[in-house]
VEXPABA-560750 format. One record per atom (N, C-alpha, C): atom name; z, x, y. Coordinates in pm, whole numbers. Layout:
! VEXPABA-560750
+-------+--------+--------+--------+
: atome :     up :   east :  north :
+-------+--------+--------+--------+
:    CA :      Z :      X :      Y :
...
+-------+--------+--------+--------+
This chain:
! VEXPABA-560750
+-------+--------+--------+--------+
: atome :     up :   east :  north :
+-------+--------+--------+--------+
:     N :  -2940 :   2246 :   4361 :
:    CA :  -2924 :   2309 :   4232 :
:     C :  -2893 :   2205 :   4124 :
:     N :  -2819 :   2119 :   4166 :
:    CA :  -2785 :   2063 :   4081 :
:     C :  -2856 :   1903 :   4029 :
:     N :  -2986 :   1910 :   4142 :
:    CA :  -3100 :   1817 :   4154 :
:     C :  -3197 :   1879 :   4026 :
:     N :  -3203 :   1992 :   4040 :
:    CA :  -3315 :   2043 :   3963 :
:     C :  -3209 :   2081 :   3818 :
:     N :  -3121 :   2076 :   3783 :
:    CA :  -3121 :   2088 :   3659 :
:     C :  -3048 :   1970 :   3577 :
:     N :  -3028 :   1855 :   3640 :
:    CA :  -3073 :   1688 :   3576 :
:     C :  -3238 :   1715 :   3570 :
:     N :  -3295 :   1710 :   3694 :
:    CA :  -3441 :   1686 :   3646 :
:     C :  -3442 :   1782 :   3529 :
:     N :  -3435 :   1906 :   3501 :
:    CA :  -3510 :   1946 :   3356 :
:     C :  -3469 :   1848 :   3218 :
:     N :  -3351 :   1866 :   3286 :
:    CA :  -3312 :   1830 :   3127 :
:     C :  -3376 :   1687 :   3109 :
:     N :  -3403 :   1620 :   3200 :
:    CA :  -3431 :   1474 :   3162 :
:     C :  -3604 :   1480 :   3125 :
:     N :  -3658 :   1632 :   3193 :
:    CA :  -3796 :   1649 :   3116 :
:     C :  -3765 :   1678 :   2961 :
:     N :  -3646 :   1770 :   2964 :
:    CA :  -3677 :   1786 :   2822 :
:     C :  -3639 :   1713 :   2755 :
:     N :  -3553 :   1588 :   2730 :
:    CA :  -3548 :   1457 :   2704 :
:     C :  -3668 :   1379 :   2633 :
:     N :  -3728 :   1425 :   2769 :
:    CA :  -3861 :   1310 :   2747 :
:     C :  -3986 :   1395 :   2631 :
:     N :  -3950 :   1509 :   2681 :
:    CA :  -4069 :   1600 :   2521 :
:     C :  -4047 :   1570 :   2414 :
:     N :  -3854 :   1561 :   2418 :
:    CA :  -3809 :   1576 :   2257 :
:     C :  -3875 :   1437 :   2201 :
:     N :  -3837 :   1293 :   2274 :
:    CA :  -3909 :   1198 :   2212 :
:     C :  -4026 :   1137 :   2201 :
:     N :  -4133 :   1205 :   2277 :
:    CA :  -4279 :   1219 :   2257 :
:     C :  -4354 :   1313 :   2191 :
:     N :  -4280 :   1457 :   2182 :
:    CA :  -4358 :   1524 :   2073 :
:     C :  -4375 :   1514 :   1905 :
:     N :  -4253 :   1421 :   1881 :
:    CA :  -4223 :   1388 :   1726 :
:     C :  -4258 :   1290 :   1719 :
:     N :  -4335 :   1199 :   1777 :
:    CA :  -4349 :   1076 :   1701 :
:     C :  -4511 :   1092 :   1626 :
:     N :  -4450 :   1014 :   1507 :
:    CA :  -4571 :   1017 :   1392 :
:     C :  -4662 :    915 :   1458 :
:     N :  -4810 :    981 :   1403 :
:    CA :  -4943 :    884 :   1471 :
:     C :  -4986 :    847 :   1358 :
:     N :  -5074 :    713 :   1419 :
:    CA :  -5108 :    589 :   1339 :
:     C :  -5247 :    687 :   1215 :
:     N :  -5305 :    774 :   1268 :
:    CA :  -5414 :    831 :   1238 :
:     C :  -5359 :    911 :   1104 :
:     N :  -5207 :    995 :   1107 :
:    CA :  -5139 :   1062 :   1019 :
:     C :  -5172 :    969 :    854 :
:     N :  -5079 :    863 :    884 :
:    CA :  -5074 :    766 :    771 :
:     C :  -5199 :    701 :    729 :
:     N :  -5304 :    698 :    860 :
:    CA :  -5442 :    634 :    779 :
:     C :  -5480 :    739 :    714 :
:     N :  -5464 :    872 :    701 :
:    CA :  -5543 :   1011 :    605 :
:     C :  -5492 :    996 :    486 :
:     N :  -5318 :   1021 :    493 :
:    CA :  -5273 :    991 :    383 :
:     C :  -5335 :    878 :    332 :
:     N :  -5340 :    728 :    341 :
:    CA :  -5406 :    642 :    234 :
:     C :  -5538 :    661 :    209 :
:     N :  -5607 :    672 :    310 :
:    CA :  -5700 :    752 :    220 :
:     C :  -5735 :    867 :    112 :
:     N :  -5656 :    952 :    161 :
:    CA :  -5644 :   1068 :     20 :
:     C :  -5564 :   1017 :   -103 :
:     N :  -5517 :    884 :    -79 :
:    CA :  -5399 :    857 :   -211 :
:     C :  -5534 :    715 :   -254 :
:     N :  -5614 :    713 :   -213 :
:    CA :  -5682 :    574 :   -232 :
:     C :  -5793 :    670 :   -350 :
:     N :  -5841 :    784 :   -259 :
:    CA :  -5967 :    880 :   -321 :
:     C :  -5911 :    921 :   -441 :
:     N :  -5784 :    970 :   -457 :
:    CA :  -5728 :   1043 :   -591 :
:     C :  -5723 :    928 :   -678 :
:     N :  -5748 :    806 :   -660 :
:    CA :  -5744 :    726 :   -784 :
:     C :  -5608 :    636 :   -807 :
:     N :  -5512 :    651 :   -756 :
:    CA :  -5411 :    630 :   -728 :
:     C :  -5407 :    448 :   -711 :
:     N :  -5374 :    316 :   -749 :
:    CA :  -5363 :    210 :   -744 :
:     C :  -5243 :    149 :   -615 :
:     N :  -5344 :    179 :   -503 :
:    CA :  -5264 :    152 :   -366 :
:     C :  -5287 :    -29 :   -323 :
:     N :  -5148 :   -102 :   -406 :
:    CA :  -5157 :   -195 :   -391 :
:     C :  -5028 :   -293 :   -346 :
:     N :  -5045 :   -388 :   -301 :
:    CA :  -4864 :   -453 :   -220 :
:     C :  -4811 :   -522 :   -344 :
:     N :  -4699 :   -532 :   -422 :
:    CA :  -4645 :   -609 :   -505 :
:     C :  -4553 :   -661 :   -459 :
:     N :  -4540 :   -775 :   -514 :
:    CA :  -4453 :   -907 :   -506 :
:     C :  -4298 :   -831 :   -499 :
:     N :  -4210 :   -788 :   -439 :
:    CA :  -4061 :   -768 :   -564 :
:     C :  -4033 :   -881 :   -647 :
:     N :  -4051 :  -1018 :   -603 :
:    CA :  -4001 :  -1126 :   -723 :
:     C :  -4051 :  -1064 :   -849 :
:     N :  -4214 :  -1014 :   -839 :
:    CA :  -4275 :  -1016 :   -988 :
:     C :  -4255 :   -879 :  -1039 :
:     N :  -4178 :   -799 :   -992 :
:    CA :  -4186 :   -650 :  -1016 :
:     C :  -4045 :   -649 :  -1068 :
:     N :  -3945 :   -736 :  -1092 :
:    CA :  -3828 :   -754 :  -1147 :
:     C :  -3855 :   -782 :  -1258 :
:     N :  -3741 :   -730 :  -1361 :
:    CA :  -3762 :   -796 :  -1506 :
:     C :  -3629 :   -848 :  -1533 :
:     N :  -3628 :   -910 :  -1622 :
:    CA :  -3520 :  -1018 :  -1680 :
:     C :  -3458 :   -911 :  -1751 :
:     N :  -3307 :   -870 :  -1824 :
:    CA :  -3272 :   -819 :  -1916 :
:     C :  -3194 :   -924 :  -2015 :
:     N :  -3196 :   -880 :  -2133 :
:    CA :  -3131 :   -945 :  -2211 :
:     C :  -3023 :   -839 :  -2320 :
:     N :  -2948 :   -852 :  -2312 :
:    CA :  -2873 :   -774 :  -2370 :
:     C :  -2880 :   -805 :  -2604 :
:     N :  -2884 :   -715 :  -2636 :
:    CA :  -2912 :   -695 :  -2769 :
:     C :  -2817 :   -765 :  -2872 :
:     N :  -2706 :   -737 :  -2819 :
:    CA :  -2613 :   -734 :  -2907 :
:     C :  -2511 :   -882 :  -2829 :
:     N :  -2468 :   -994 :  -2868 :
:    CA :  -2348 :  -1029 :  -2797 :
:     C :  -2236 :  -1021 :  -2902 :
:     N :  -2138 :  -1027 :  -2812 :
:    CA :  -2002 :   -998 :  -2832 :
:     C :  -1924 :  -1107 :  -2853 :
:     N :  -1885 :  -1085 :  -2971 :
:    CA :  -1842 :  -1245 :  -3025 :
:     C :  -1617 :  -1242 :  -3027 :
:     N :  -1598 :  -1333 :  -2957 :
:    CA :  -1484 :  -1332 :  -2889 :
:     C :  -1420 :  -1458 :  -2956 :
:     N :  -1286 :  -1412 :  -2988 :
:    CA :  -1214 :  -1522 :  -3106 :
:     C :  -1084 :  -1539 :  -3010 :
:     N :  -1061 :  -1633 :  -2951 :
:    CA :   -903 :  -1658 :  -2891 :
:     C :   -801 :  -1699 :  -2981 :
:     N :   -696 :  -1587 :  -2981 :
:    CA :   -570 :  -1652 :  -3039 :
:     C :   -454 :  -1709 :  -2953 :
:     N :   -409 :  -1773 :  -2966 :
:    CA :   -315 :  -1828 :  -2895 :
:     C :   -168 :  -1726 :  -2896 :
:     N :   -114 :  -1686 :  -2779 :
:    CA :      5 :  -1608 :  -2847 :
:     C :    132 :  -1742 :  -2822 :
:     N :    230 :  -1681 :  -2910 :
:    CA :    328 :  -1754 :  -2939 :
:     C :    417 :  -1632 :  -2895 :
:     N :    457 :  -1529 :  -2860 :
:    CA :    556 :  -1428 :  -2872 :
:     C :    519 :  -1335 :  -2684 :
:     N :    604 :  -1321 :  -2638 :
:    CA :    565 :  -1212 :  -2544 :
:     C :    704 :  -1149 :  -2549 :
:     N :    730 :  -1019 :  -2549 :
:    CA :    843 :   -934 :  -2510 :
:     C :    807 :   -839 :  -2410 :
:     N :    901 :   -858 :  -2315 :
:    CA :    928 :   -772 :  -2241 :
:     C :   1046 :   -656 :  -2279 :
:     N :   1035 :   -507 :  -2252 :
:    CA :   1083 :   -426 :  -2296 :
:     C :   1121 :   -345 :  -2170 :
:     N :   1275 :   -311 :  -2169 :
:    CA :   1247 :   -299 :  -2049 :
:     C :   1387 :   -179 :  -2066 :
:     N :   1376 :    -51 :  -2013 :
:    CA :   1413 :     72 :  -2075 :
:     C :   1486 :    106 :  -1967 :
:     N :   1629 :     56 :  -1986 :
:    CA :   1714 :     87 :  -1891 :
:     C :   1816 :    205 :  -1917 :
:     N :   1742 :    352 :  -1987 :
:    CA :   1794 :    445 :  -2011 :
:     C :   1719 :    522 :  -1918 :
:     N :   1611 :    499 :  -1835 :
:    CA :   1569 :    582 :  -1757 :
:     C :   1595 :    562 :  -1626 :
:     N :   1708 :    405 :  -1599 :
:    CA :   1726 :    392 :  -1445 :
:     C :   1807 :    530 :  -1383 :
:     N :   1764 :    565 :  -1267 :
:    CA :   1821 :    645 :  -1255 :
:     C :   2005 :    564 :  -1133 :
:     N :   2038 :    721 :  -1147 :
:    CA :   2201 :    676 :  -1151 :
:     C :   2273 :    819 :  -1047 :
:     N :   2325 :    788 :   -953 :
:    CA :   2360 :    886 :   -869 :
:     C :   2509 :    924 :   -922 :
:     N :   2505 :   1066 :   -834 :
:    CA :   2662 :   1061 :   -945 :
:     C :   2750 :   1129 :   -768 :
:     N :   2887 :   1050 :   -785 :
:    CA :   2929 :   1108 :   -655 :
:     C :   3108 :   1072 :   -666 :
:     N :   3156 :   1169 :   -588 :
:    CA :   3291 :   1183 :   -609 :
:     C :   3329 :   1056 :   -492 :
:     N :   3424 :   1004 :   -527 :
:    CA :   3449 :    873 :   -414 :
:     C :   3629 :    837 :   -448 :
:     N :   3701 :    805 :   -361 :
:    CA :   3770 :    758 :   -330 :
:     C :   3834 :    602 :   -347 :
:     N :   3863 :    530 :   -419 :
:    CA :   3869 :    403 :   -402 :
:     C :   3997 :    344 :   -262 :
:     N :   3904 :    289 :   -160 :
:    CA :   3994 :    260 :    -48 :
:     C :   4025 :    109 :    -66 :
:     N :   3996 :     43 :    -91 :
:    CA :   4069 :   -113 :   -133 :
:     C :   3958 :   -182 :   -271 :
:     N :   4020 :   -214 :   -367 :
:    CA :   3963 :   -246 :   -505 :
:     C :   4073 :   -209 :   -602 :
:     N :   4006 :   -285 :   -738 :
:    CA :   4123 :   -275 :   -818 :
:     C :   4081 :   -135 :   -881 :
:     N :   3934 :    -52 :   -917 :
:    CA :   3886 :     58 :   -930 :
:     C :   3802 :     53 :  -1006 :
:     N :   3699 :    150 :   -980 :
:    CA :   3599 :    171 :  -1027 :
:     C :   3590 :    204 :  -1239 :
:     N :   3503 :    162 :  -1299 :
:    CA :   3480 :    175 :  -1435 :
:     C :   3365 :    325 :  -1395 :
:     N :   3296 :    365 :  -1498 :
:    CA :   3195 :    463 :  -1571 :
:     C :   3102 :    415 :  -1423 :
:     N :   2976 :    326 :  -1458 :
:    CA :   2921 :    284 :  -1340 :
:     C :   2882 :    138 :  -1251 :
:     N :   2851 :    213 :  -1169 :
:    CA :   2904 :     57 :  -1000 :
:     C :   2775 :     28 :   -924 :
:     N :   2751 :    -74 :   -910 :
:    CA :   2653 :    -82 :   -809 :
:     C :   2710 :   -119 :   -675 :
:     N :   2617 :     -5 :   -620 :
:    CA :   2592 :     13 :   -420 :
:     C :   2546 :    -82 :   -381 :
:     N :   2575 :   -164 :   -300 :
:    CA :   2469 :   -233 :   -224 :
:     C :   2487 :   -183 :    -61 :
:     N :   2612 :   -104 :    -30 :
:    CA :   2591 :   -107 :    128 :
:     C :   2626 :     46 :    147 :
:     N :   2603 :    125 :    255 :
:    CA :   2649 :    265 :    304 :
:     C :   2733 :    265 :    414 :
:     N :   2825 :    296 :    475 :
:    CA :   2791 :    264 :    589 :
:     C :   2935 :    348 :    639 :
:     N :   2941 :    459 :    793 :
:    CA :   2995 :    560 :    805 :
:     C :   3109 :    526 :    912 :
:     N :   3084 :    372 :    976 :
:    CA :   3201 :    284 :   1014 :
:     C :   3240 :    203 :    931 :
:     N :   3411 :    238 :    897 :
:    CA :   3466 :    195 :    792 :
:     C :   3501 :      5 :    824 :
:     N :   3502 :    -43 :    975 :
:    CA :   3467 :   -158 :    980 :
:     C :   3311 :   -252 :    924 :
:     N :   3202 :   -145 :    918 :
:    CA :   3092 :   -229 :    900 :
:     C :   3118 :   -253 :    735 :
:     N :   3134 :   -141 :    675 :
:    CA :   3153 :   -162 :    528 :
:     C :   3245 :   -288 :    477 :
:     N :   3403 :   -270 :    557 :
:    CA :   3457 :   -366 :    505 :
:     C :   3393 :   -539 :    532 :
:     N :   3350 :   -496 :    661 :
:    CA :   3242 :   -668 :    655 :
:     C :   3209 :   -706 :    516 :
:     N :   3088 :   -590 :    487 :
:    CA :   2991 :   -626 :    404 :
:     C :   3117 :   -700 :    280 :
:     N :   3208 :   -670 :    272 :
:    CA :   3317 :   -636 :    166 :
:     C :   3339 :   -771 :    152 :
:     N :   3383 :   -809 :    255 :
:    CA :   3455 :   -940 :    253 :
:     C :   3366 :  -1072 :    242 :
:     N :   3215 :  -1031 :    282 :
:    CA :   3097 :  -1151 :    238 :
:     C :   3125 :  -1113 :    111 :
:     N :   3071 :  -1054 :     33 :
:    CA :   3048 :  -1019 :    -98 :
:     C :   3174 :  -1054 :   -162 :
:     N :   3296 :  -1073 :    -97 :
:    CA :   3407 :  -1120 :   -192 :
:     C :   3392 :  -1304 :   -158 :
:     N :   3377 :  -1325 :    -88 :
:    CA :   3383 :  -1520 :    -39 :
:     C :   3222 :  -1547 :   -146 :
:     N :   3133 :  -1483 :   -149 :
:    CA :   3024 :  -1512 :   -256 :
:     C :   3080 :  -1499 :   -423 :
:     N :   3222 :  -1443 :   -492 :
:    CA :   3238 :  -1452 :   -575 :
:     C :   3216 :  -1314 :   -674 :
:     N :   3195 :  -1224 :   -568 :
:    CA :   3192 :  -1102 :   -648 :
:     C :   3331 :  -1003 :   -645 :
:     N :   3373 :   -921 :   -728 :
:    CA :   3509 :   -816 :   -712 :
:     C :   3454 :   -701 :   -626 :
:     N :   3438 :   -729 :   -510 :
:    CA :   3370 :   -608 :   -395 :
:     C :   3506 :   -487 :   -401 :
:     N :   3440 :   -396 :   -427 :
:    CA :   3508 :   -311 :   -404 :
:     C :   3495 :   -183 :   -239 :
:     N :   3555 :   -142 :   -211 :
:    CA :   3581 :    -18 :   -111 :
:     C :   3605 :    118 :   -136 :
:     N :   3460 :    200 :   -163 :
:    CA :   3503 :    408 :   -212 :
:     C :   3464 :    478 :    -97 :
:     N :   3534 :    558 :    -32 :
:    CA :   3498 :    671 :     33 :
:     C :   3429 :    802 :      3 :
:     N :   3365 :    851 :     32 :
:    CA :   3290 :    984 :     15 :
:     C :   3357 :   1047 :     99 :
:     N :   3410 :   1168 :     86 :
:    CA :   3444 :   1271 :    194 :
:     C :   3298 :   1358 :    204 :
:     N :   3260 :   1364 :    115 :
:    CA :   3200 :   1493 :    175 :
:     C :   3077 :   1479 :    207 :
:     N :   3047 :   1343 :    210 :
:    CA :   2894 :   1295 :    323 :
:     C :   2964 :   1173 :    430 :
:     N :   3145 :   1151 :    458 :
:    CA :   3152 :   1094 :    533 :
:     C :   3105 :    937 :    560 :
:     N :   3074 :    851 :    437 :
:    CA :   3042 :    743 :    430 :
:     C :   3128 :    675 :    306 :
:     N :   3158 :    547 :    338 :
:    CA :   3180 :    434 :    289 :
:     C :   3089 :    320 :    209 :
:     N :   3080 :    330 :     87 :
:    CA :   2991 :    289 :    -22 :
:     C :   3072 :    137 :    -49 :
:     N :   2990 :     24 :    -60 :
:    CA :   3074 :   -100 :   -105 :
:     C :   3027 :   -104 :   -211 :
:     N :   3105 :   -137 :   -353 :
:    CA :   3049 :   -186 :   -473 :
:     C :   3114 :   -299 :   -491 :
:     N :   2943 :   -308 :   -524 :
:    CA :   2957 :   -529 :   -568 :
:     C :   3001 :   -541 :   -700 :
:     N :   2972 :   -485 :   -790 :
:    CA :   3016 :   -479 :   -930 :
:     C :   3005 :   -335 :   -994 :
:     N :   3127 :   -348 :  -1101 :
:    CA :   3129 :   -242 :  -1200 :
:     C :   3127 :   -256 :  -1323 :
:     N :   3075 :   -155 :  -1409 :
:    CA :   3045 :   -177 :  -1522 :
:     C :   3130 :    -71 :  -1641 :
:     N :   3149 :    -69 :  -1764 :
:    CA :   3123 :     70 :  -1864 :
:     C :   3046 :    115 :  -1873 :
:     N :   2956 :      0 :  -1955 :
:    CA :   2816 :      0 :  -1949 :
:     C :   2724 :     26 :  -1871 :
:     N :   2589 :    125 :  -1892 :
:    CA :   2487 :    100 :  -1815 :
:     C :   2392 :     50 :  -1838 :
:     N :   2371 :    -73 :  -1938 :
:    CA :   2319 :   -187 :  -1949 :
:     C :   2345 :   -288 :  -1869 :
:     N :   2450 :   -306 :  -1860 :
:    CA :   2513 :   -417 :  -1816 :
:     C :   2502 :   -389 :  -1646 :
:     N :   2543 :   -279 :  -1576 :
:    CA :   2487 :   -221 :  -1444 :
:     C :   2352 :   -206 :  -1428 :
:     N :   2298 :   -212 :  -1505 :
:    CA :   2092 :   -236 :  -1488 :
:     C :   2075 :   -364 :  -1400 :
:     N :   2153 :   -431 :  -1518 :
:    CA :   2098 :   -586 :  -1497 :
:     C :   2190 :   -671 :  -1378 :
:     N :   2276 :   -597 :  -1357 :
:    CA :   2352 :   -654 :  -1274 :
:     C :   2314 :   -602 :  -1101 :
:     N :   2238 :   -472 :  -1091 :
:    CA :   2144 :   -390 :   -952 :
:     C :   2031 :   -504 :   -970 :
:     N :   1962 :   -516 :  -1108 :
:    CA :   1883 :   -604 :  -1069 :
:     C :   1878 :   -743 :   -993 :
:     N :   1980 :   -810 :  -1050 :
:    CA :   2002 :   -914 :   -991 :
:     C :   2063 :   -916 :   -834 :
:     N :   2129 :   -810 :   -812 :
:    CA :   2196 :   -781 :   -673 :
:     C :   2032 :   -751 :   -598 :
:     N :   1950 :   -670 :   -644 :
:    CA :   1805 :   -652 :   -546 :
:     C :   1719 :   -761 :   -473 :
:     N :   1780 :   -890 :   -548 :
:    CA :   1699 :  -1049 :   -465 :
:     C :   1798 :  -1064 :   -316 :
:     N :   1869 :   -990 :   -324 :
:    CA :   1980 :   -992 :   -179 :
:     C :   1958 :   -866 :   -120 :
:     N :   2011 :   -776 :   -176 :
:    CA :   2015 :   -654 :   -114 :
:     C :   1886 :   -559 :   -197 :
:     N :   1796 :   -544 :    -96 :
:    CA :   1703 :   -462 :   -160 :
:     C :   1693 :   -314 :   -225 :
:     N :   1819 :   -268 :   -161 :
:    CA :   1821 :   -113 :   -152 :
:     C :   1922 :    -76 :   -252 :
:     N :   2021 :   -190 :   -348 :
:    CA :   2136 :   -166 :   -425 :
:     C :   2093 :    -34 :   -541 :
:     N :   2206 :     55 :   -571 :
:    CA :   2133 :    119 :   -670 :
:     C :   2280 :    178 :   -742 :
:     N :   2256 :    249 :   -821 :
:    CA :   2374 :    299 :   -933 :
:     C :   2468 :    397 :   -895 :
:     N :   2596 :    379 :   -934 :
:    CA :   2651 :    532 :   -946 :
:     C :   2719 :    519 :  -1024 :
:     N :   2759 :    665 :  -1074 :
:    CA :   2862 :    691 :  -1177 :
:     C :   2964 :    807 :  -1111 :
:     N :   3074 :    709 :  -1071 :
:    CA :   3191 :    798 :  -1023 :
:     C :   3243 :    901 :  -1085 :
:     N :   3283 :   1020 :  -1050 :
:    CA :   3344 :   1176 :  -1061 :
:     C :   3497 :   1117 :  -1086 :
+-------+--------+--------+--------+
Protein backbone atom coordinates (compact mmCIF):
# COMPACT_ATOMS: atom_id res chain seq x y z
CA UNK A 1 0.00 0.00 0.00
CA UNK A 2 2.28 2.10 0.82
CA UNK A 3 4.55 1.16 -2.41
CA UNK A 4 1.84 2.26 -4.59
CA UNK A 5 1.05 5.52 -3.18
CA UNK A 6 4.88 7.01 -3.30
CA UNK A 7 4.71 5.64 -6.78
CA UNK A 8 1.61 7.93 -7.66
CA UNK A 9 2.54 10.70 -6.26
CA UNK A 10 5.99 10.67 -7.76
CA UNK A 11 3.89 10.15 -11.21
CA UNK A 12 2.15 13.03 -10.40
CA UNK A 13 5.29 14.91 -9.72
CA UNK A 14 6.55 14.13 -12.87
CA UNK A 15 3.15 15.48 -14.98
CA UNK A 16 3.16 18.58 -12.92
CA UNK A 17 6.71 19.39 -14.41
CA UNK A 18 6.27 18.22 -17.91
CA UNK A 19 2.90 19.40 -18.66
CA UNK A 20 3.77 23.22 -18.11
CA UNK A 21 6.69 23.70 -19.74
CA UNK A 22 6.56 26.36 -22.51
CA UNK A 23 7.69 25.08 -26.16
CA UNK A 24 10.23 26.49 -28.34
CA UNK A 25 7.43 26.53 -31.24
CA UNK A 26 5.03 28.84 -28.66
CA UNK A 27 7.57 31.81 -28.79
CA UNK A 28 8.57 31.23 -32.53
CA UNK A 29 4.50 32.17 -33.39
CA UNK A 30 4.55 34.86 -31.16
CA UNK A 31 7.62 36.58 -33.11
CA UNK A 32 6.26 35.99 -35.89
CA UNK A 33 2.87 37.57 -35.34
CA UNK A 34 4.76 40.59 -33.57
CA UNK A 35 7.27 40.67 -36.70
CA UNK A 36 3.88 40.54 -39.30
CA UNK A 37 2.03 43.37 -37.25
CA UNK A 38 4.80 45.68 -38.09
CA UNK A 39 6.12 45.92 -34.84
CA UNK A 40 10.25 46.79 -34.88
CA UNK A 41 11.53 43.40 -33.32
CA UNK A 42 15.00 44.36 -32.71
CA UNK A 43 18.06 43.65 -29.83
CA UNK A 44 19.29 47.06 -28.36
CA UNK A 45 22.38 47.88 -26.82
CA UNK A 46 21.25 48.98 -22.94
CA UNK A 47 24.55 51.17 -23.02
CA UNK A 48 22.79 53.06 -26.04
CA UNK A 49 19.23 52.95 -24.81
CA UNK A 50 20.32 55.06 -21.65
CA UNK A 51 20.19 58.73 -21.68
CA UNK A 52 22.29 61.20 -19.86
CA UNK A 53 20.14 63.67 -17.62
CA UNK A 54 21.00 66.99 -16.90
CA UNK A 55 19.27 68.76 -14.45
CA UNK A 56 17.79 72.45 -15.44
CA UNK A 57 18.19 74.41 -12.80
CA UNK A 58 21.50 74.28 -10.35
CA UNK A 59 21.42 75.24 -6.99
CA UNK A 60 23.65 77.79 -6.04
CA UNK A 61 25.04 77.28 -2.40
CA UNK A 62 26.77 80.17 -0.35
CA UNK A 63 28.72 78.89 2.91
CA UNK A 64 28.69 80.94 5.92
CA UNK A 65 30.88 80.30 8.47
CA UNK A 66 29.06 80.11 11.93
CA UNK A 67 30.61 81.83 14.77
CA UNK A 68 27.71 81.12 17.47
CA UNK A 69 26.15 77.64 18.38
CA UNK A 70 23.70 77.41 21.47
CA UNK A 71 22.63 74.72 22.95
CA UNK A 72 19.27 75.03 24.76
CA UNK A 73 18.57 72.76 26.94
CA UNK A 74 15.03 72.78 28.94
CA UNK A 75 15.43 71.53 32.22
CA UNK A 76 11.79 72.32 33.20
CA UNK A 77 10.67 69.22 31.60
CA UNK A 78 13.19 66.78 33.46
CA UNK A 79 11.11 64.73 35.00
CA UNK A 80 11.29 64.40 38.94
CA UNK A 81 9.84 61.65 41.22
CA UNK A 82 8.24 62.70 44.24
CA UNK A 83 8.48 60.32 47.41
CA UNK A 84 8.13 60.45 51.11
CA UNK A 85 11.63 59.32 52.65
CA UNK A 86 13.17 59.28 55.81
CA UNK A 87 16.62 60.70 56.25
CA UNK A 88 18.72 57.72 57.93
CA UNK A 89 22.31 59.25 58.09
CA UNK A 90 22.91 62.85 56.26
CA UNK A 91 22.80 66.23 57.25
CA UNK A 92 19.14 66.38 55.10
CA UNK A 93 17.62 66.61 52.26
CA UNK A 94 16.81 70.33 50.39
CA UNK A 95 13.51 70.68 47.69
CA UNK A 96 15.43 68.18 45.21
CA UNK A 97 18.22 65.20 45.37
CA UNK A 98 19.69 63.07 43.10
CA UNK A 99 19.36 59.04 43.29
CA UNK A 100 22.00 57.27 42.14
CA UNK A 101 21.46 53.90 44.09
CA UNK A 102 18.14 51.75 45.39
CA UNK A 103 18.75 49.25 47.27
CA UNK A 104 16.37 47.10 49.98
CA UNK A 105 19.60 45.87 52.04
CA UNK A 106 20.33 48.66 54.15
CA UNK A 107 24.11 47.37 54.09
CA UNK A 108 24.36 47.54 50.20
CA UNK A 109 23.13 51.17 50.22
CA UNK A 110 25.35 52.27 52.93
CA UNK A 111 28.39 50.86 50.74
CA UNK A 112 27.35 52.75 47.90
CA UNK A 113 27.32 55.70 50.67
CA UNK A 114 30.56 55.56 51.82
CA UNK A 115 32.32 55.35 48.06
CA UNK A 116 30.41 58.32 47.14
CA UNK A 117 31.55 60.07 50.38
CA UNK A 118 35.71 59.13 49.96
CA UNK A 119 34.98 60.54 46.08
CA UNK A 120 34.03 63.96 47.69
CA UNK A 121 30.43 64.06 47.50
CA UNK A 122 27.77 64.85 50.82
CA UNK A 123 26.15 61.20 50.24
CA UNK A 124 23.33 61.11 51.91
CA UNK A 125 21.00 57.96 53.46
CA UNK A 126 16.59 58.16 53.01
CA UNK A 127 14.41 55.38 53.68
CA UNK A 128 11.13 54.69 51.97
CA UNK A 129 8.74 52.81 54.10
CA UNK A 130 6.32 52.20 51.94
CA UNK A 131 8.26 50.49 48.98
CA UNK A 132 10.80 49.23 51.64
CA UNK A 133 13.99 50.55 49.99
CA UNK A 134 16.90 52.64 50.74
CA UNK A 135 17.65 55.52 48.19
CA UNK A 136 21.40 57.07 48.42
CA UNK A 137 21.60 60.72 47.44
CA UNK A 138 24.74 61.98 45.99
CA UNK A 139 23.69 65.53 45.98
CA UNK A 140 21.00 68.01 46.89
CA UNK A 141 19.75 70.88 45.59
CA UNK A 142 16.82 73.98 46.03
CA UNK A 143 17.11 74.32 42.81
CA UNK A 144 16.08 72.25 39.93
CA UNK A 145 18.53 73.65 37.73
CA UNK A 146 21.18 73.08 39.60
CA UNK A 147 19.85 69.13 40.21
CA UNK A 148 19.60 68.83 36.26
CA UNK A 149 23.02 69.44 35.90
CA UNK A 150 24.28 67.87 38.70
CA UNK A 151 22.05 63.95 37.52
CA UNK A 152 23.74 64.91 34.52
CA UNK A 153 27.02 64.84 35.48
CA UNK A 154 26.40 61.92 38.07
CA UNK A 155 25.02 59.76 34.62
CA UNK A 156 28.97 59.37 33.28
CA UNK A 157 29.13 57.04 36.58
CA UNK A 158 25.94 55.97 37.42
CA UNK A 159 23.72 55.54 34.50
CA UNK A 160 20.40 55.16 36.06
CA UNK A 161 20.73 58.49 38.62
CA UNK A 162 17.52 60.44 38.48
CA UNK A 163 15.51 63.17 40.58
CA UNK A 164 13.43 63.48 43.53
CA UNK A 165 11.66 65.89 45.37
CA UNK A 166 11.13 64.85 48.98
CA UNK A 167 7.49 64.95 50.84
Amino acid sequence: MKKLMVFSAAVCVAMAFTSCKPSESAYKKAYEKAKANGNNVTSVDPVEQQQTYTPAVTPVVTETPVTETRVVDNTDNAVVRQESLTVVDGAGLKNYSVVVGSFSVKANAVGLQQRLKSAGYGAQLGYNSARNMYRVIATTYDSKVDAVNSRDQLRGTYPDAWLLFAQ
